[in-house]
N, C-alpha and C positions, 0 to 999 in steps of 0.2 A: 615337208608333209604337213598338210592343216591339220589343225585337231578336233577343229566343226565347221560348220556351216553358217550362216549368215541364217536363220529360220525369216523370222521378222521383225519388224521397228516397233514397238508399243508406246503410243504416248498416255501417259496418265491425265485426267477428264474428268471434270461432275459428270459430264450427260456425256457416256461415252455413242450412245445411237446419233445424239445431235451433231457430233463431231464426226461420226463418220460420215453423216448423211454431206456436212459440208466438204471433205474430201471428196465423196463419191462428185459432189456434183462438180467440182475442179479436174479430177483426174479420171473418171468414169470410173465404171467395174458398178460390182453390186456389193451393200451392206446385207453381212449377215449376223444375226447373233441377237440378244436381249438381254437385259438387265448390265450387271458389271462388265462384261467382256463383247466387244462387237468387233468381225472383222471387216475390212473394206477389201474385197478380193477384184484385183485390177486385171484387165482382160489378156495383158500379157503374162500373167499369172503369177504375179509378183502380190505382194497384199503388208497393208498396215493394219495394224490392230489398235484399238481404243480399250483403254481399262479406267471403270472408275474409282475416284481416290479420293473418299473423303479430307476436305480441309485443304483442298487444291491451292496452291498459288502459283499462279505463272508466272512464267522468269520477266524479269526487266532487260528492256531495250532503250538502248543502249547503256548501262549500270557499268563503269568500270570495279566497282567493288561487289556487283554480283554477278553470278555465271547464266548464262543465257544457255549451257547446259548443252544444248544441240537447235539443228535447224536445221529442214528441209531447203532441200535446192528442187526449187522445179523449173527442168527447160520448156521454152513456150518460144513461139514463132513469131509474136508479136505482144514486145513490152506492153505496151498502150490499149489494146483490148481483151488483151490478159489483166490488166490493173481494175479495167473497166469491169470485166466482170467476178474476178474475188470482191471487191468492193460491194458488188451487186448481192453478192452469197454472204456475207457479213462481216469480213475480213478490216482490219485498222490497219492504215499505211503509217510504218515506226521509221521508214530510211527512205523515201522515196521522191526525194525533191527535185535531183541531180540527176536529169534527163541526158548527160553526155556518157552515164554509167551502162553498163551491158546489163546489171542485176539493181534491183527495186527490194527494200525488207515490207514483210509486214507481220500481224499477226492475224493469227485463225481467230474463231471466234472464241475459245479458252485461251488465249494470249501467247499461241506457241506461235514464236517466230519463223518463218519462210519465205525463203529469195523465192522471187520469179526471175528466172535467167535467160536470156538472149545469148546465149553461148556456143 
């Protein structure tokens, strides 16, 4: 028997609305919220949350002596115009050379790492 529930993901953000805004416009759904706490509510009713954090540092890719902490996997239908357009939304490619690979890294625009996956 569980003992909770999964609620939701939060990742910590200077500009937690900037960061949802670049979510929303990757996985759809609507940003709601202002100031410290914004959520990103996705239309199958799943939802990520942004919290800001003063004195932010994003993890390092690829750091064997630091922890990259967690990373979104997102599946997409097509590697190559999925890359096309995170890139477009402001996203930096940290793993992404090895075109015979199913997943591609990169980061959001606060440095949090995320596969696009062809899976």
């Amino acid at each position: 028997m569980a003992v909770a529930e999964l609620g939701v993901v939060v990742l910590d953000c200077p500009d937690p609305r900037a960061l949802a805004r670049f979510y929303a416009d990757v996985l759809g759904g609507t940003v709601e919220g202002e100031g410290d706490w914004v959520d990103l509510k996705l239309t199958d009713g799943r939802a990520l949350a942004f919290q800001a954090a003063p004195g932010f540092v994003p993890p390092k890719w690829p750091a064997p002596d630091d922890s990259q902490q967690f990373h979104l996997d997102l599946t997409v239908p097509d590697l190559d115009a999925a890359e096309k357009a995170v890139l477009e939304l402001g996203a930096r490619p940290l793993d992404a050379e090895d075109r015979t690979r199913t997943f591609r890294v990169y980061a959001d625009p606060a440095g949090h790492p995320f596969c696009l996956c062809a899976c």
